[in-house]
LUMTORDREN-7471 format. One record per residue (C-alpha): residue number from 0; x, y, z. Coordinates in nm, 3 decimals, m for minus. Example, Ala and Ser with C-alpha at 12.3 -4.5 7.8 and 13.67 -1.06 7.14 Angstrom:
0 | 1.230 | m0.450 | 0.780
1 | 1.367 | m0.106 | 0.714
# end
This chain:
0 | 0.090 | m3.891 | m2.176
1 | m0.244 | m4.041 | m2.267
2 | m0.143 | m4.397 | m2.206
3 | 0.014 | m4.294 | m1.833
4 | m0.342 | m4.166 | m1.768
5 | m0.498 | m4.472 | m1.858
6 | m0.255 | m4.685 | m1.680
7 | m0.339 | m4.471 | m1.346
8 | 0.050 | m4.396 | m1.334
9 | m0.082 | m3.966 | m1.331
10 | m0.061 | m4.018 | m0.956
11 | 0.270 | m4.030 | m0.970
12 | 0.311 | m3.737 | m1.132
13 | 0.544 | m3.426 | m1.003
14 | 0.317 | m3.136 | m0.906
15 | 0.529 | m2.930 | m1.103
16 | 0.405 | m3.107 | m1.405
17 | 0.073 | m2.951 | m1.538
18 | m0.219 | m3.080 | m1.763
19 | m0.194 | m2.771 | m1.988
20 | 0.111 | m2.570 | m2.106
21 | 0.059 | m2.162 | m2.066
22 | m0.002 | m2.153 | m2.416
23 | m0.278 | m2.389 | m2.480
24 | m0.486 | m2.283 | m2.157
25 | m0.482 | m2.008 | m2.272
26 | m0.546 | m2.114 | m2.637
27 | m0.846 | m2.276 | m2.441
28 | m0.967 | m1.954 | m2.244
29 | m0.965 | m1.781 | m2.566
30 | m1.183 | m1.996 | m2.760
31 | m1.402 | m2.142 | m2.540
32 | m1.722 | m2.058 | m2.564
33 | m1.897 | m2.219 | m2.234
34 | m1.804 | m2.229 | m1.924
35 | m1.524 | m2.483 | m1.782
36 | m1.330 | m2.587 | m1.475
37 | m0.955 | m2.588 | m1.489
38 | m0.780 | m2.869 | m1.256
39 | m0.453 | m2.974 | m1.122
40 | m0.390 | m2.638 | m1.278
41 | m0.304 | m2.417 | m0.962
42 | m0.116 | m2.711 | m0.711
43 | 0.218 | m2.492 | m0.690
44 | 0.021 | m2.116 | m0.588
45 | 0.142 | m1.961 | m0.284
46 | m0.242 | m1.847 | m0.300
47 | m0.385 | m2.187 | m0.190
48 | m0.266 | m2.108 | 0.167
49 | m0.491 | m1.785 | 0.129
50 | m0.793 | m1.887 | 0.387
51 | m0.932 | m1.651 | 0.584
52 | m0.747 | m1.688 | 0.943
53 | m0.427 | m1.648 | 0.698
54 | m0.545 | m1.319 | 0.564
55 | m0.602 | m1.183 | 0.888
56 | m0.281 | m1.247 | 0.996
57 | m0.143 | m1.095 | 0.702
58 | m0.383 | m0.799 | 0.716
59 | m0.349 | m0.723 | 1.101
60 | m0.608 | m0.553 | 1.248
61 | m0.709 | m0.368 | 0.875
62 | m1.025 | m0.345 | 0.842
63 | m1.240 | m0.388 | 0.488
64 | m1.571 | m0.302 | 0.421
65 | m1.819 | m0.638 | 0.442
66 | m2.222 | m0.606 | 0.257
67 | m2.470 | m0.791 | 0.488
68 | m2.784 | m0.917 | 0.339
69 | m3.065 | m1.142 | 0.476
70 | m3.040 | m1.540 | 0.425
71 | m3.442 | m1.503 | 0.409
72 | m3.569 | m1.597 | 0.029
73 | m3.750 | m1.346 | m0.102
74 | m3.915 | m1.337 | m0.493
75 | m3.696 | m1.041 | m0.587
76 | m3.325 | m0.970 | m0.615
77 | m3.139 | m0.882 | m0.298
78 | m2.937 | m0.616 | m0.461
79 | m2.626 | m0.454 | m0.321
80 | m2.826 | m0.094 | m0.302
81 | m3.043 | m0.286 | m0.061
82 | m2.756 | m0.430 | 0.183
83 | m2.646 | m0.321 | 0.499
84 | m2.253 | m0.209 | 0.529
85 | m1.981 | m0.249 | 0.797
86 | m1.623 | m0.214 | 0.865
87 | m1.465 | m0.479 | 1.048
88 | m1.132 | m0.661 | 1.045
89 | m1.143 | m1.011 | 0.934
90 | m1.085 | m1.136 | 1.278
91 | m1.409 | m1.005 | 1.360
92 | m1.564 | m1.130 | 1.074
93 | m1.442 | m1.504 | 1.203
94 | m1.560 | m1.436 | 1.555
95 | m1.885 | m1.349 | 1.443
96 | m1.913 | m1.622 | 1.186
97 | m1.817 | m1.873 | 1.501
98 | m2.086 | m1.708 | 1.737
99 | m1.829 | m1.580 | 1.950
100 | m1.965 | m1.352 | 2.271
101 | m1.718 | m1.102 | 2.167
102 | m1.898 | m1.011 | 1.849
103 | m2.212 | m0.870 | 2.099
104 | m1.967 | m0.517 | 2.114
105 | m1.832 | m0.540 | 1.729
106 | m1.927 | m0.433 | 1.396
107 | m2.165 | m0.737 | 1.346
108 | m2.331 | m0.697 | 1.688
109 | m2.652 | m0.571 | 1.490
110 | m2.700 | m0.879 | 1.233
111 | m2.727 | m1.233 | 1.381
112 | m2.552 | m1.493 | 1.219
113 | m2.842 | m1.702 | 1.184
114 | m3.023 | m1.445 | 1.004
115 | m2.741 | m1.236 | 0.767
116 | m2.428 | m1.324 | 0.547
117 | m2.157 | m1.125 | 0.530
118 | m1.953 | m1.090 | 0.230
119 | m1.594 | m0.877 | 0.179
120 | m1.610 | m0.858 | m0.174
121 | m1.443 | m0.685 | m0.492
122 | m1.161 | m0.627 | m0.304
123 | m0.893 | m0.515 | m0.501
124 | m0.558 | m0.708 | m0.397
125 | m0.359 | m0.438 | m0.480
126 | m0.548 | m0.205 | m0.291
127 | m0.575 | m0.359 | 0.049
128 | m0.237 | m0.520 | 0.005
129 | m0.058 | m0.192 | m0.121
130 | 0.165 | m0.193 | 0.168
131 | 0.244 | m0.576 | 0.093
132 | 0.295 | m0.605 | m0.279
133 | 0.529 | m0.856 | m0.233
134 | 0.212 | m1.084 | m0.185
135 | 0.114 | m0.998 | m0.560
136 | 0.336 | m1.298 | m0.633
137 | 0.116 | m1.545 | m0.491
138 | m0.095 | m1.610 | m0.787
139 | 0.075 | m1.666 | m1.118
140 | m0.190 | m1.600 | m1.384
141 | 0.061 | m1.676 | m1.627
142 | m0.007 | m2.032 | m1.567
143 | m0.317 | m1.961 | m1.782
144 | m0.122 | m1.771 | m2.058
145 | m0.109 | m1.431 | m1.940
146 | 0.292 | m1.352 | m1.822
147 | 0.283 | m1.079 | m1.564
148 | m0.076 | m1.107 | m1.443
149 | m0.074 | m1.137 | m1.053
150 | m0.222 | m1.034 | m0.782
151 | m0.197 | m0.679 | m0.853
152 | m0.474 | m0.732 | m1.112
153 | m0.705 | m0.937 | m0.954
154 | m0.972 | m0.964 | m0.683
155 | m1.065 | m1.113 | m0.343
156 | m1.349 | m1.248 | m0.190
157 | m1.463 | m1.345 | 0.142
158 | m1.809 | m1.451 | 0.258
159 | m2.000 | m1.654 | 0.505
160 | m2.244 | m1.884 | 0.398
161 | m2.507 | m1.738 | 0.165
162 | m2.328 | m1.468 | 0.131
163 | m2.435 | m1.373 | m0.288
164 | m2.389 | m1.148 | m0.578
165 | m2.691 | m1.069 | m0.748
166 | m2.754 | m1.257 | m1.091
167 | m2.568 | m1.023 | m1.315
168 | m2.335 | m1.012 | m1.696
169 | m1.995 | m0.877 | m1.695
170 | m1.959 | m0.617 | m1.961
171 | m1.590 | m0.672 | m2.061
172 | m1.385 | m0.982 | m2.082
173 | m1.352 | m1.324 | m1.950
174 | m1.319 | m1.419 | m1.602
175 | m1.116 | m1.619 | m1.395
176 | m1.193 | m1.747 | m1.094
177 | m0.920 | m1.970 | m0.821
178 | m1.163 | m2.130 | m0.529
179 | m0.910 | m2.154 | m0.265
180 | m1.174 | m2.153 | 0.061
181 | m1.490 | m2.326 | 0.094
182 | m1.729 | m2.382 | m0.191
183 | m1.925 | m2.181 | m0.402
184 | m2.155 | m2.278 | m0.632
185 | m2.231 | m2.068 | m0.990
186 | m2.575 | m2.043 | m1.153
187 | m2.463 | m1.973 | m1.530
188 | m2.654 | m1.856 | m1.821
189 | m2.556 | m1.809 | m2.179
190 | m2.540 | m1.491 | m2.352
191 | m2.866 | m1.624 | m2.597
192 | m3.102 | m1.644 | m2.268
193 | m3.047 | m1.245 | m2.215
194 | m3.410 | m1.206 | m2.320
195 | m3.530 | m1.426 | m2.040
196 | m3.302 | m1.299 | m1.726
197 | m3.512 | m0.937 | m1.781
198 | m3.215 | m0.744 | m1.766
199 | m3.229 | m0.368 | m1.597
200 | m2.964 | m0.122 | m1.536
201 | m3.098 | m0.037 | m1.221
202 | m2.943 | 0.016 | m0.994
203 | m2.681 | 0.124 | m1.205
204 | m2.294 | 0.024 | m1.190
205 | m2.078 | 0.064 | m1.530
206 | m1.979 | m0.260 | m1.649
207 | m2.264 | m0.448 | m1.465
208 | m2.598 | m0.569 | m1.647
209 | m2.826 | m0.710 | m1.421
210 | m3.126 | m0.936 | m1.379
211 | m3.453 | m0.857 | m1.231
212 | m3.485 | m1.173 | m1.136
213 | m3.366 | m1.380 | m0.861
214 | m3.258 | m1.709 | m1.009
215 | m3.272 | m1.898 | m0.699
216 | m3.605 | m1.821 | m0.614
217 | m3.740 | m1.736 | m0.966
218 | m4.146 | m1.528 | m0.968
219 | m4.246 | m1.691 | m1.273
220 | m4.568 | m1.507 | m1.221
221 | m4.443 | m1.150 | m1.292
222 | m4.127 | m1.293 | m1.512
223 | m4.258 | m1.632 | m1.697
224 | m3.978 | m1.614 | m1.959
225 | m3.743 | m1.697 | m1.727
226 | m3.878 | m2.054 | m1.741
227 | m3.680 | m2.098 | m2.122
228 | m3.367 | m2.015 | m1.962
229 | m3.088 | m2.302 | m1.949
230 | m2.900 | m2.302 | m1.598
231 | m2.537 | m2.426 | m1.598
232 | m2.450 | m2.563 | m1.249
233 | m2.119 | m2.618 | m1.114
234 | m2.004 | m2.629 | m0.700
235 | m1.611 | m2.466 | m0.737
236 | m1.392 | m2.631 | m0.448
237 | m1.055 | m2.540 | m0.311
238 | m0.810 | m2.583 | m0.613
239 | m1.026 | m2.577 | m0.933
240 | m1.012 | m2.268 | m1.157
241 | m1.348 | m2.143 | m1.348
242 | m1.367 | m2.034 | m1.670
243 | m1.653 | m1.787 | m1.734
244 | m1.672 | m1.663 | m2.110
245 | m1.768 | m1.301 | m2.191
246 | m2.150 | m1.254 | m2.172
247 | m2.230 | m1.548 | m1.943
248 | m2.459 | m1.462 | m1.697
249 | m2.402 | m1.585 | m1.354
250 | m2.544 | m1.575 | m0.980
251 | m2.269 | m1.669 | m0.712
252 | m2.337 | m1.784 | m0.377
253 | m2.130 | m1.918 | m0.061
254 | m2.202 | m2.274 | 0.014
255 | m1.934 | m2.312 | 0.286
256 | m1.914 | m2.137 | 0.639
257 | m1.592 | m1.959 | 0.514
258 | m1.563 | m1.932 | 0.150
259 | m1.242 | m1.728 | 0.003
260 | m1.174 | m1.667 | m0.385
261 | m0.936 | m1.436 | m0.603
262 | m1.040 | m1.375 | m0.957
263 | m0.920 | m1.165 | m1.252
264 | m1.116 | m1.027 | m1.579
265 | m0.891 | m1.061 | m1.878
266 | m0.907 | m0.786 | m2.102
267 | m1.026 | m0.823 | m2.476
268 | m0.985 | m0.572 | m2.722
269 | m1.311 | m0.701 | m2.873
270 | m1.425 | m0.519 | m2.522
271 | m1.391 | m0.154 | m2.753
272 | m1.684 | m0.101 | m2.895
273 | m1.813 | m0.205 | m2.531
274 | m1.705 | 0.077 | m2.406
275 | m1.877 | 0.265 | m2.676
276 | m2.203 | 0.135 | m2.555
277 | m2.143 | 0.169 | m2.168
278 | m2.050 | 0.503 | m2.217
279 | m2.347 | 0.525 | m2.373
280 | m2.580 | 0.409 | m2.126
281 | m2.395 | 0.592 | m1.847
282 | m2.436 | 0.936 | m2.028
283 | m2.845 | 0.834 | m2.024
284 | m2.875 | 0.702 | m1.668
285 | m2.690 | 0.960 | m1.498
286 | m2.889 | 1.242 | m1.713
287 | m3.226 | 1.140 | m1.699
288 | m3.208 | 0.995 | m1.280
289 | m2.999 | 1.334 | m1.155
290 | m3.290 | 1.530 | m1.338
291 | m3.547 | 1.321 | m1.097
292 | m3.656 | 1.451 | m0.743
293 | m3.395 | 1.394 | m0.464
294 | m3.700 | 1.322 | m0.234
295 | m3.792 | 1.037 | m0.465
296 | m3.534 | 0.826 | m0.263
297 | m3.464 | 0.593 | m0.571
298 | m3.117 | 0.446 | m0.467
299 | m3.044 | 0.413 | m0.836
300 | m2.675 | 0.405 | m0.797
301 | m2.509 | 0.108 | m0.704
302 | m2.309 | 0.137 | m0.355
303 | m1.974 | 0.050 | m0.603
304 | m1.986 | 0.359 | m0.786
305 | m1.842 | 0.668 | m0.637
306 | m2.104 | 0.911 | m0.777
307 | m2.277 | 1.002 | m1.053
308 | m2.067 | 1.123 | m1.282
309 | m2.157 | 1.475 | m1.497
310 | m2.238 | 1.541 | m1.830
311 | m1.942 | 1.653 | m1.970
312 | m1.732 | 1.396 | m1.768
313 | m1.970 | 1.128 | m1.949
314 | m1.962 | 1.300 | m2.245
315 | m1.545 | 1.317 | m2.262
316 | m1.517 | 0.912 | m2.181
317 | m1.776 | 0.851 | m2.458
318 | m1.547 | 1.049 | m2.676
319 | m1.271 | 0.844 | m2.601
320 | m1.450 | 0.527 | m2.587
321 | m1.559 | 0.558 | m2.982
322 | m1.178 | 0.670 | m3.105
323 | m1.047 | 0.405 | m2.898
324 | m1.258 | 0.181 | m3.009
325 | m1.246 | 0.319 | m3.449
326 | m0.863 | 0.320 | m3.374
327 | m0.812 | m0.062 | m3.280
328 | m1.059 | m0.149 | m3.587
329 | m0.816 | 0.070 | m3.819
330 | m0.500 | m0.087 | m3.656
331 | m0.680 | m0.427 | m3.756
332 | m0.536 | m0.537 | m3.411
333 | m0.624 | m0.925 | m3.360
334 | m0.834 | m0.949 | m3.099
335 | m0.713 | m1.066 | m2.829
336 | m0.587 | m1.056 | m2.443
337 | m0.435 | m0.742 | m2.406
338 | m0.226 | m0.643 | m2.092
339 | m0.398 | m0.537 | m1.834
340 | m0.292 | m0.173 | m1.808
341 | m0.423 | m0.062 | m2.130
342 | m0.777 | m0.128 | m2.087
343 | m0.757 | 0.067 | m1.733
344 | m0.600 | 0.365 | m1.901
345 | m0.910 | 0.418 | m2.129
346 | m1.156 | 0.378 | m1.826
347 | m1.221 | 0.673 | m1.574
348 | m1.132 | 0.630 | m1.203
349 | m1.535 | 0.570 | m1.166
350 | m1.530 | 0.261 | m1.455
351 | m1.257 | 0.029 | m1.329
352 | m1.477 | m0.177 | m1.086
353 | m1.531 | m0.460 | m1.326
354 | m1.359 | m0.540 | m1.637
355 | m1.735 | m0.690 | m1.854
356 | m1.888 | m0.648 | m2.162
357 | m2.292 | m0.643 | m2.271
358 | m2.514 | m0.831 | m2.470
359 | m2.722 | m0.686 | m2.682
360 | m2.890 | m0.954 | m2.885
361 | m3.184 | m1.233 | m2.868
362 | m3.103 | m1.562 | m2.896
363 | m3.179 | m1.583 | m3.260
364 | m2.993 | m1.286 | m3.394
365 | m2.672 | m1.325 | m3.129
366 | m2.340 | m1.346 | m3.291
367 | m2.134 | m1.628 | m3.146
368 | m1.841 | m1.504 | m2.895
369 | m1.636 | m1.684 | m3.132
370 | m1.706 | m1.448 | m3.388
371 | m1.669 | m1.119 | m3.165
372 | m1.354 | m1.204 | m3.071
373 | m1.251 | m1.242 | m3.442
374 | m1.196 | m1.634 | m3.474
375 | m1.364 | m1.645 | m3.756
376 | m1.086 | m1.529 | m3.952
377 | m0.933 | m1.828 | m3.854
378 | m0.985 | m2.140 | m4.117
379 | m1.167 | m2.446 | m3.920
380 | m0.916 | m2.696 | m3.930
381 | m0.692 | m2.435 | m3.701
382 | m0.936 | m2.477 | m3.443
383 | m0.845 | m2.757 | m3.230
384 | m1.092 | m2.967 | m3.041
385 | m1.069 | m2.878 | m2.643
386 | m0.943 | m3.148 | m2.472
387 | m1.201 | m3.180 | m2.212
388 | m1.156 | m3.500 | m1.956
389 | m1.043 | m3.498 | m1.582
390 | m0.830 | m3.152 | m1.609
391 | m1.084 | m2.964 | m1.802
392 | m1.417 | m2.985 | m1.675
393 | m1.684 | m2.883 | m1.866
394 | m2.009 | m2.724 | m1.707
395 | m2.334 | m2.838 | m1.840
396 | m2.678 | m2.741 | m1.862
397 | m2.948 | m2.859 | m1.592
398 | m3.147 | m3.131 | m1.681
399 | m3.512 | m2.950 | m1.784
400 | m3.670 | m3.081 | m1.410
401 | m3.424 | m2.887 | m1.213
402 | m3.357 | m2.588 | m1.442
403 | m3.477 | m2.376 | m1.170
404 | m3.252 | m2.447 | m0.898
405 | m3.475 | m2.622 | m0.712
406 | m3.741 | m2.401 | m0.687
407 | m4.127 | m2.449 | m0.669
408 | m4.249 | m2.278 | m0.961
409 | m4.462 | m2.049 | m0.807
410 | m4.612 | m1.714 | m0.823
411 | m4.553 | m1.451 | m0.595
412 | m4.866 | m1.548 | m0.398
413 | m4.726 | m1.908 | m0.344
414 | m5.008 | m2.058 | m0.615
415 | m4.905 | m2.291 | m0.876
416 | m4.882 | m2.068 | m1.180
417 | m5.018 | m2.407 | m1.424
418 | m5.342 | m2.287 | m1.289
419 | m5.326 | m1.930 | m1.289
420 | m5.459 | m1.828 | m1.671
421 | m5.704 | m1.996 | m1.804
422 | m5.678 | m1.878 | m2.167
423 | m5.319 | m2.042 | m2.235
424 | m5.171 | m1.733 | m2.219
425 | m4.934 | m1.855 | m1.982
426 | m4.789 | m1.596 | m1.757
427 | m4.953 | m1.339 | m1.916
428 | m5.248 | m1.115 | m1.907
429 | m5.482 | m1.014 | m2.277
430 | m5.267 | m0.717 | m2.394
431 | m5.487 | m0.373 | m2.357
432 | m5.363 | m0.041 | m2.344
433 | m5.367 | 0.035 | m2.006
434 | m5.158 | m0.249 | m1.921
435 | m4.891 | m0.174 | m2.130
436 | m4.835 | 0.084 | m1.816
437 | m4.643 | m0.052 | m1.576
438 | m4.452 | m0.002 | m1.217
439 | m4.150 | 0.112 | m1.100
440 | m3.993 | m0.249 | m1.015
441 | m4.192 | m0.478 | m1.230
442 | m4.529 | m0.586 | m1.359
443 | m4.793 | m0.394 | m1.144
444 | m4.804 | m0.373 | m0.751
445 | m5.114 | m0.601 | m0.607
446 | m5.230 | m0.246 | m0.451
447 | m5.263 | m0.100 | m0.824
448 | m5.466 | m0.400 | m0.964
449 | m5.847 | m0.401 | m1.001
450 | m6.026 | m0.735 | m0.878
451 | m6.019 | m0.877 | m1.243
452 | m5.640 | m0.859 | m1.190
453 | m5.619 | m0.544 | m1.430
454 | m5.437 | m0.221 | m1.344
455 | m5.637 | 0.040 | m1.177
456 | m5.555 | 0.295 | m1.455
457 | m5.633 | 0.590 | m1.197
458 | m5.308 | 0.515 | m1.032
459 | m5.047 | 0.341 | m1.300
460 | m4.768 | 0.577 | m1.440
461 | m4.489 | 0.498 | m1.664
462 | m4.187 | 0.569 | m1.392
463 | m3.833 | 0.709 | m1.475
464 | m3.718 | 0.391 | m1.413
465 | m3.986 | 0.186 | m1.718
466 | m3.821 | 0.429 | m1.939
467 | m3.461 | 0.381 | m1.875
468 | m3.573 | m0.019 | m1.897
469 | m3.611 | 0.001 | m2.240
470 | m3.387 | 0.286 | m2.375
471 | m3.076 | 0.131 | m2.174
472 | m3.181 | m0.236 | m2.286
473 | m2.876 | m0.392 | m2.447
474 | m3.016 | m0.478 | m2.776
475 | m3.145 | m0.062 | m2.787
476 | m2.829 | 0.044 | m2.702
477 | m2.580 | m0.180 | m2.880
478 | m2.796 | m0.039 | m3.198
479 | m2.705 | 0.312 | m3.077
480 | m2.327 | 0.240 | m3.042
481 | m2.314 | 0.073 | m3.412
482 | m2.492 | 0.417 | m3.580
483 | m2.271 | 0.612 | m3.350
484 | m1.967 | 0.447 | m3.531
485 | m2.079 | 0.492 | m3.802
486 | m2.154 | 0.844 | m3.812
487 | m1.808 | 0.903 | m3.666
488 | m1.654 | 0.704 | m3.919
489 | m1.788 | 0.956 | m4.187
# end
């Protein structure tokens, strides 16, 4: 087949004929350990035909919810807790995305299109297609290895330009994501920069680790770290498939006026002792923010989960979180895919938003994913090479001058931050007691700094949220989970 390609004669190729058999994509998703783009992969999918005027044929007159957020950059996060919601068929979503007069009476008569992005997203196929299921058929994950994956276990998006998911890790599994609408392009970063993306699990959604900082517009002033992170880049068009590994790190954003994607998260059973640890960190969120004020008005909880879950609920999935997890490590079950439906059995109704694992480790003490997923059982010379070239695209870093997306490295008073510290400290200030106390966000609010840039220790206090920063930190809790297992194990 090699010497067709290099003769040009792959144009004549059937479309029936694909680059990769099931069992070595899949082979590939398994192994690989950076992100990649899968093409000529997806040519036969009913799904392709899946834009957005097709959809709202096929949905008639349903409506979904859409998250509006401001296209304005702004130094911090635009997190879903701080989005505006709607319900609105998808026809009125395309009126208003064409500046139609009709949308001055809708659901988007409120947000100007020059000023907010709407974005339908999470949506569970098998939810808003349950009348349909028929449709399920449309995407044939078992292209990629994975027989009876369709529709009914994956996901659909639809945004308008800028529409964006804050920079976040998925807890559990790998991810797969078709592009069959517009463009999109992914800001990946790899499990080893964890330290530098400041992660916080607030607001809080189970499965979800996210990033204080917002990658496109980075504040190196309050988060200087974040310069040593590596950026992987890729634009996904109509017809390419992404790979993201477990633990990447990624920020997501709608390039396109109309941008539609479906995606599924492939179970691991590496993804136990995940569990272990996000039941965890649930059990300590929910405890310690229900015991704060009401009045407070910290919206902690991210708009995707139902409510805040009680004790003994939390308590009862943690429970079955550590013997599900102490049972597949005495089965000495190889870890790998595992149907869908068994991983959603062992998550309550409030867990099965996204299918993600967490990382809980530095750059120099991470374990490869290769290990976690138990390769390393596996002698070297069974490992075959990927066979990257025009089919399998692999995503690479940023070159070190645009590592930042683009953006002016700048602190959040617009100054150039090479000039801020004189004492080569870069970034930061001499370390004294009292500020080691922080805010609620991050760093210290201007309003709370003395005029030699100090905190005004008559009004910094450690906040609910500074302690949950560092007792639900990944690396804390993944320590908890392993001396939880092993106390059970005695």
């Amino acid at each position: 087949k090699s010497s067709l390609y290099s003769r040009g004669f792959f144009l004549y190729i059937g479309e029936d004929v694909k680059p990769f058999t099931a069992e070595k994509a899949k082979e590939i998703v398994m192994s690989l350990q950076q992100p990649a783009v899968f093409c000529n992969m997806v040519g036969d999918w009913p799904a392709l035909h899946w834009n957005a005027k097709y959809l709202s044929a096929v949905l008639d007159g349903k409506t979904i919810r859409f998250r509006l957020g401001l296209k304005t950059a702004d130094l911090v996060p635009q997190f879903e807790t701080k989005c505006s919601y709607v319900e609105a068929t998808l026809e009125e979503f395309l009126a208003w995305s064409c500046g139609q007069p009709s949308c001055l009476s809708g659901p988007f008569s409120c947000y100007e299109y020059s000023k907010y992005w709407a974005y339908a997203d999470y949506k569970y196929i098998a939810r808003i297609f349950e009348d349909k299921p028929e449709i399920f058929q449309d995407i044939r994950w078992s292209d990629f290895g994975f027989p009876g994956r369709s529709g009914k276990e994956s996901t659909l998006w639809i945004g308008s330009e800028g529409a964006n998911t804050p920079c976040h890790l998925d807890s559990y599994g790998c991810n797969l994501v078709l592009q069959v609408q517009g463009r999109k392009r992914w800001h990946l970063f790899p499990p080893g920069d964890t330290s530098f993306l400041y992660p916080t699990r607030i607001p809080y959604e189970e499965s979800s680790i996210f990033s204080k900082v917002n990658v496109a517009n980075p504040d190196l002033k309050h988060f200087p770290e974040f310069r040593n992170a590596t950026a992987h880049v890729v634009t996904l068009s109509p017809g390419q498939v992404l790979l993201v590994p477990r633990h990447w790190w990624h920020y997501v954003e709608s390039i396109d006026p109309i941008t539609v994607s479906i995606n599924s998260w492939i179970e691991l059973d590496a993804d136990h002792e995940a569990r272990v640890e996000e039941a965890i960190t649930r059990m300590l969120v929910c405890a310690i923010k229900s015991a704060e004020n009401p009045s407070d008005g910290d919206l902690w909880l991210n708009p995707t989960e139902v409510e805040a879950t009680s004790h003994e609920t939390n308590l009862q999935y943690l429970n079955e979180a550590v013997s599900a997890c102490l049972g597949c490590q005495k089965a000495g079950v190889p870890e790998q895919a595992r149907p869908s439906g068994a991983a959603g059995e062992q998550r309550t109704s409030a867990s099965r938003k996204r299918k993600k694992r967490e990382v809980g480790c530095e750059p120099e003490d991470c374990r490869s994913l290769t290990q976690e997923l138990g390769f390393s059982t596996f002698k070297a010379e069974k490992l075959q090479k990927i066979p990257f070239g025009p089919h399998l695209i692999r995503v690479l870093p940023q070159s070190e001058e645009t590592s930042l997306m683009g953006a002016a490295a700048v602190g959040s008073d617009g100054g150039d931050l090479l000039h801020e510290n004189e004492g080569g400290h870069f970034g930061k200030l001499p370390c004294t007691r009292k500020q080691l106390v922080t805010s609620n966000n991050y760093g210290t609010p201007a309003h709370q700094m003395d005029a030699d840039g100090s905190p005004n220790a008559s009004q910094t206090a450690l906040s609910t949220n500074d302690l949950l920063d560092c007792l639900v930190n990944p690396r804390v809790i993944g320590l908890v989970a392993q001396l939880l297992l092993e106390r059970t194990r005695v």
